[in-house]
N, C-alpha and C positions, 0 to 999 in steps of 0.2 A: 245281381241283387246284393246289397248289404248285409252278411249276415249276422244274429245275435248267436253267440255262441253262447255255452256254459263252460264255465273256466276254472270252476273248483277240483280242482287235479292236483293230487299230492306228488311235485313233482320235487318239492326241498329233500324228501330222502336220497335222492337221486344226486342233486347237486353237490348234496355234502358227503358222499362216498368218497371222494379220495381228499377229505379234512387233514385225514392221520397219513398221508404219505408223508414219507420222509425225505426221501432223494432231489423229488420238485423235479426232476427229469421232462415230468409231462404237464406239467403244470401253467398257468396260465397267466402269463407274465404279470409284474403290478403297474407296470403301464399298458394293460390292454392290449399288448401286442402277442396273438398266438405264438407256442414255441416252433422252430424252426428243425428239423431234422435231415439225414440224407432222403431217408424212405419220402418225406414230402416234398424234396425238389425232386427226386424222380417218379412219382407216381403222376399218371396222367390227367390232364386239366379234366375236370368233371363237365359233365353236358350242361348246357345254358338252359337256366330254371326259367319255364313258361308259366308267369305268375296269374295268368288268365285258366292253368289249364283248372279244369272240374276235375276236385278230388272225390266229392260225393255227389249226390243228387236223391231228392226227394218228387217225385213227378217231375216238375216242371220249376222246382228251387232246388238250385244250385249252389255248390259251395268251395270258391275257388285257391288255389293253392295261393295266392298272395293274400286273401284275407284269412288263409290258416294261419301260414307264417307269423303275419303283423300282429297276428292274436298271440301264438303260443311266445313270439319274442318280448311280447309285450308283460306276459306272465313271469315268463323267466329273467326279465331285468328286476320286477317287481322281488324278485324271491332272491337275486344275488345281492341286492341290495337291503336284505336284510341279514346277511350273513357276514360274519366280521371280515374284515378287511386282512387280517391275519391267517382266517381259513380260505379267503373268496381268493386268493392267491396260488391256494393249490389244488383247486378245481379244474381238472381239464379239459380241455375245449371237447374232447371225445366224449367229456361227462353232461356236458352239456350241451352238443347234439343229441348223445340220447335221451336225455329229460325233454329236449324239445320235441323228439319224433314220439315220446311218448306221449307229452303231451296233446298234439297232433291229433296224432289215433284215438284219446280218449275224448278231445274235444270233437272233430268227425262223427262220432258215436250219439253223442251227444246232440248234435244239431239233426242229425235223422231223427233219435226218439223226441227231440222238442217240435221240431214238424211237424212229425205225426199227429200229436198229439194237439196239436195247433190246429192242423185239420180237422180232426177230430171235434172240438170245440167248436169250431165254425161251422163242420157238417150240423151237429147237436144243436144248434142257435143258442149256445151257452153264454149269457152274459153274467159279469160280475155287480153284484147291486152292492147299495152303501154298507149293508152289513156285512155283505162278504168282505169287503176292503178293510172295513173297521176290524173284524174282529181279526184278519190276517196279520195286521200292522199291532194288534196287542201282544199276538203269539210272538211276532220276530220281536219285539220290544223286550217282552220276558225274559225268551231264551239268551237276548242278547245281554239284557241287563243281571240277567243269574252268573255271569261269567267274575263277578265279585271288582267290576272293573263303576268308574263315576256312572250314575243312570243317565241316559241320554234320551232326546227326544226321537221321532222318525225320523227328523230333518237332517239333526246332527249324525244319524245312522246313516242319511244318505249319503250325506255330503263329505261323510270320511269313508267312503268305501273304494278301493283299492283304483276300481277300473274307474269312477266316475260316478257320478250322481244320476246325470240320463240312463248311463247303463244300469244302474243300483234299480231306480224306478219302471224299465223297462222290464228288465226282469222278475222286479215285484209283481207286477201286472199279469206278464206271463203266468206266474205263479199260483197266481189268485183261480184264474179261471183254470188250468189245468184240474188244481186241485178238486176243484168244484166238477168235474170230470173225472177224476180217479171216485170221488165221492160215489157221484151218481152211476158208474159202470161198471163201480168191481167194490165198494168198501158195502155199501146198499145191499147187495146181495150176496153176502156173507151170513152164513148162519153156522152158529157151534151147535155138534151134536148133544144132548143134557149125557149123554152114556160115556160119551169121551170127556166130556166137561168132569165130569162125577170120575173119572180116571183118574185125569190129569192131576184132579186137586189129591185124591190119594194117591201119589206117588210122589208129591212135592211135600205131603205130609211126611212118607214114611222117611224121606232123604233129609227131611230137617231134623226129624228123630234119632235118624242114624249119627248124623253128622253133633248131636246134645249129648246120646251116649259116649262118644268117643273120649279116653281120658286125654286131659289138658297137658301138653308136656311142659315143662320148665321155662319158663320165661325171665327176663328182666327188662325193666325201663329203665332207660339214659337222657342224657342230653350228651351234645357233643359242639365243638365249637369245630370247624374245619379250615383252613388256610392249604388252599389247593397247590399243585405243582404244576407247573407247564404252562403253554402261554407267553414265552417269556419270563416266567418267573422260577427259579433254579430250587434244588432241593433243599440247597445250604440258606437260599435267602428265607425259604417257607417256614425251613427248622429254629432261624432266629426270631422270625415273629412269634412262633406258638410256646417256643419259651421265651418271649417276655409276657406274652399272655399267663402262660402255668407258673411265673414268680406270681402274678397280681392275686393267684390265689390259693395256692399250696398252702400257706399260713393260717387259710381261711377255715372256718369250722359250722356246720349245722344253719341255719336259715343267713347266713352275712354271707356263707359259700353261696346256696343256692342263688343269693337275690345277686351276688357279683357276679354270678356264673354268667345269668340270664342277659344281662347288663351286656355283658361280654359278648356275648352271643348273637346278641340284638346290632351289635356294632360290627364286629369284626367277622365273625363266623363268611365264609363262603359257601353255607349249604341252604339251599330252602327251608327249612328246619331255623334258621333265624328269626323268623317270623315269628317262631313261639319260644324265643326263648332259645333256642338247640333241644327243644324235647322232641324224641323221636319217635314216643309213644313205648308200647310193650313190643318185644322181639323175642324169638324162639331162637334154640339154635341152628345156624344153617343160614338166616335171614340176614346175614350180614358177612361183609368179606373178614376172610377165617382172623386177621390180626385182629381187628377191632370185635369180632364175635371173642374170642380168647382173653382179651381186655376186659371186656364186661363187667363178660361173668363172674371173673377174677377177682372182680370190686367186689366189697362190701356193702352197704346201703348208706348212701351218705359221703361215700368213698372217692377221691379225687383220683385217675389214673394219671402216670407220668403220660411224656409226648408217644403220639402211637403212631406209626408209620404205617399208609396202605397206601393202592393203587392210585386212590386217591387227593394224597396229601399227607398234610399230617391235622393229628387231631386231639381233643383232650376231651377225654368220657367224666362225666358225672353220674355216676349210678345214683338211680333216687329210689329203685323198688326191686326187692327179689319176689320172683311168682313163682310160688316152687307146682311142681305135678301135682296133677290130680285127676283122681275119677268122680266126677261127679255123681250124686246121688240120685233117688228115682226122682225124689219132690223136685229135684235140680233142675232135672230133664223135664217134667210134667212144666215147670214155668218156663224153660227156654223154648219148645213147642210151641206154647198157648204165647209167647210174645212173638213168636217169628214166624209162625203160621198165617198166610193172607189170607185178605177174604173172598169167598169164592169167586163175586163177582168181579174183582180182581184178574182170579185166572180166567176167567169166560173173556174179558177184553186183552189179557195176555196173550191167550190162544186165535182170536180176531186178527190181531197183528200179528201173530205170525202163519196165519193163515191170508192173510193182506200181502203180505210176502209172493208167495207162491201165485194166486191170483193178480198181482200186477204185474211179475213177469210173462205169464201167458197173454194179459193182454193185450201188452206190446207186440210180444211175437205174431200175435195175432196180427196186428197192424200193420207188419212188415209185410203178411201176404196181401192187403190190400192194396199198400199202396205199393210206386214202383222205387225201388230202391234201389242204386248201383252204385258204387265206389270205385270207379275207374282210376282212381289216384291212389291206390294203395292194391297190395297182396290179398289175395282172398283170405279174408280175419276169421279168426275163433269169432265161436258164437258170442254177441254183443251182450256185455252186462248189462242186465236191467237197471234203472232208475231206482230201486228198492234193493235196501241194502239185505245184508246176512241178516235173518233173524236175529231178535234180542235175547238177549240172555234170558233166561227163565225169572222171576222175580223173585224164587225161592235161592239165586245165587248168593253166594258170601265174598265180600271184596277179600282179592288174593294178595297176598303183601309179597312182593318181588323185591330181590336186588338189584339195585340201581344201575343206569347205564353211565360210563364214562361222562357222557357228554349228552347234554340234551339237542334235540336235535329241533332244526328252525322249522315251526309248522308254516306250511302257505295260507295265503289268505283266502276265507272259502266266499267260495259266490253264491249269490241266491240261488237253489236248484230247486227242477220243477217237481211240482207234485212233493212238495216235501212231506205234508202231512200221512204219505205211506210209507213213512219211516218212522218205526217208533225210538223213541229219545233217548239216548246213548249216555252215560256218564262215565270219564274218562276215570278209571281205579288209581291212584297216586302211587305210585313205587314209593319204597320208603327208601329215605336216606340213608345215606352210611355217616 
């Protein structure tokens, strides 16, 4: 049989681990040709791979190691090809067998719990009617068009999807009707206790309280223009751009600074933080790498700093705000509660979903004693992740402002996955720039 697999597998952290080698020793030549060492002219020919064999099996569907392969190579060309050509050079072929086998393993996984669940629907006579379809194709329309990218049609959704259009709509499909399955066997018969409900919301009160009380330490707001190093690009060449940047505006003084700054920033800047100008927002100290945190603060309000040198480049601070400490007062805290406080029945569907959680992984496992499951093509595996992610965060969370990573790193393209609707919706916290 042909199978449909699910292929949303974060397999680019994996590709891009050795980006920062230096030596290229194991690296993966720029003509495609693997590197050649002694260890692999003497290490012995490997066994001739039977692309027929059964890696898994569900009853009586099977799922064979050449349409594993074709899948996960098929993923992993999509994911080096979106990696620059400058890092996809020192990727090693060892880094990407193991993205493939991981790959593998999670797609395998995958296609058992989509069976299942497949059967499942057909045992149940579950069909998908016009509303279900409709309101399915609003939800992925939504999520998709919230991503702050041109709003697109279904069609155009389909037909820019990674693996394919057939595939994009097959899996929609699938989708539709799982869902409609997780609905009626595990979301349906969910009930929040009122005693745990009545808990939950006092203890998300008392931690929003705590967290109002707390005094405010010392802040400032900047912008910063960035002109990064590396890449090709040398310390000395980065240092000449950012001082011809810091002549255009050293001279400059009170809103002709700001609005040059922004200007500047809008152009030249190498930080995400371009987009508004180079404003980085308010920062404490600690939230920023120690030269540019000691920069800052150092400014006055309105204050140009000279060129700053960090890990990441070089840079020029605009101090626009000093936030000096404080303890807030009782009235302070009484209004930061009464805004940040949800409303109950807020948490009673907070608590549903994460109680969604728990119930749809039992009732897969459930599934696994019905039907018959073997994996002859792999090691007896750790217990199989569920379809349902980690619980979500509490609602009563506050976005955590982190130091930035070196480098961002290429996300994979994700695929329709089934049963999405028992995952509650995740939004990605922004690190802040440096």
């Amino acid at each position: 049989m042909t199978s449909k697999l699910i292929t949303g597998v974060a397999v680019a952290a994996l590709l891009c681990a050795g980006c920062d080698k230096k030596d290229g020793k194991d690296a993966v030549s720029t003509d495609g040709a693997a590197p050649v060492n002694a260890a692999a002219k003497a290490a012995p020919l490997p066994a001739p791979i039977d692309p027929n064999e059964v890696m898994v099996s569900v009853g009586d569907k099977k799922l064979t190691r050449g349409e594993l392969d074709s899948e996960a190579e098929k993923i992993i060309q999509l994911q080096l090809s979106r990696v620059p050509a400058s890092q996809r050079a020192k990727i090693s072929s060892d880094e990407i067998e193991q993205a493939k086998s991981q790959l593998s393993r999670q797609a395998a996984e995958m296609f058992i719990q989509k069976t299942m669940l497949l059967n499942e629907v057909a045992d149940k006579k579950i069909v998908a009617t016009d509303d279900d379809v409709k309101k399915k194709r609003e939800e992925l329309l939504k999520q998709a068009n919230s991503q702050g990218e041109k709003e697109k049609t279904f069609d155009e959704l389909a037909a820019g999807y990674p693996l394919g259009k057939d595939r994009f709509m097959s899996e929609f499909n699938d989708n539709v009707v799982i869902e409609k399955l997780i609905e009626q066997e595990v979301r349906s018969k969910i009930k929040v206790d009122p005693n745990a409900l009545k808990t939950e919301y006092a203890n998300i009160v008392s931690n929003i309280t705590k967290r109002a009380q707390q005094a405010q330490p010392e802040k400032a707001q900047a912008s910063h223009i960035l002109i990064k190093t590396g890449d090709g690009k040398t310390d000395d060449a980065a240092k000449k751009e950012i001082d011809a940047l810091h002549a255009q505006l050293k001279a400059l003084k009170g809103d002709a600074l700001k609005n040059k700054f922004a200007e500047l920033a809008k152009e030249k800047s190498e930080c995400p933080s371009n987009a508004k100008g180079g404003d980085l927002g308010a920062f404490g100290h600690g939230q920023m790498v120690q030269e540019f945190d000691k920069a800052a603060f150092a400014l006055k309000d309105g204050e140009l700093s000279e060129p700053v040198k960090t890990q990441f480049g070089w840079h020029i601070i605009l101090k626009t705000k000093s936030i000096p400490a404080k303890t807030p007062t009782a009235e302070e805290v009484e209004k930061a509660v009464a805004e940040q406080k949800p409303k109950i029945a807020d948490v009673e569907k907070w608590m549903q979903e994460r109680e969604l959680q728990k119930k749809a992984s039992e009732y897969i496992e459930g599934l696994q004693k019905k039907y018959k499951v073997e994996r002859p093509g792999f090691k007896p595996p750790k217990p199989a992740k569920s379809i349902a992610p980690k619980p979500a965060k509490s609602i009563e969370s506050k976005p955590v402002e982190l130091k930035p990573a070196p480098a961002k790193k290429v996300e994979p393209a994700k695929a329709v996955e089934p049963a999405k609707k028992v995952e509650p919706a995740k939004t990605p916290e922004p690190a802040k720039a440096k």
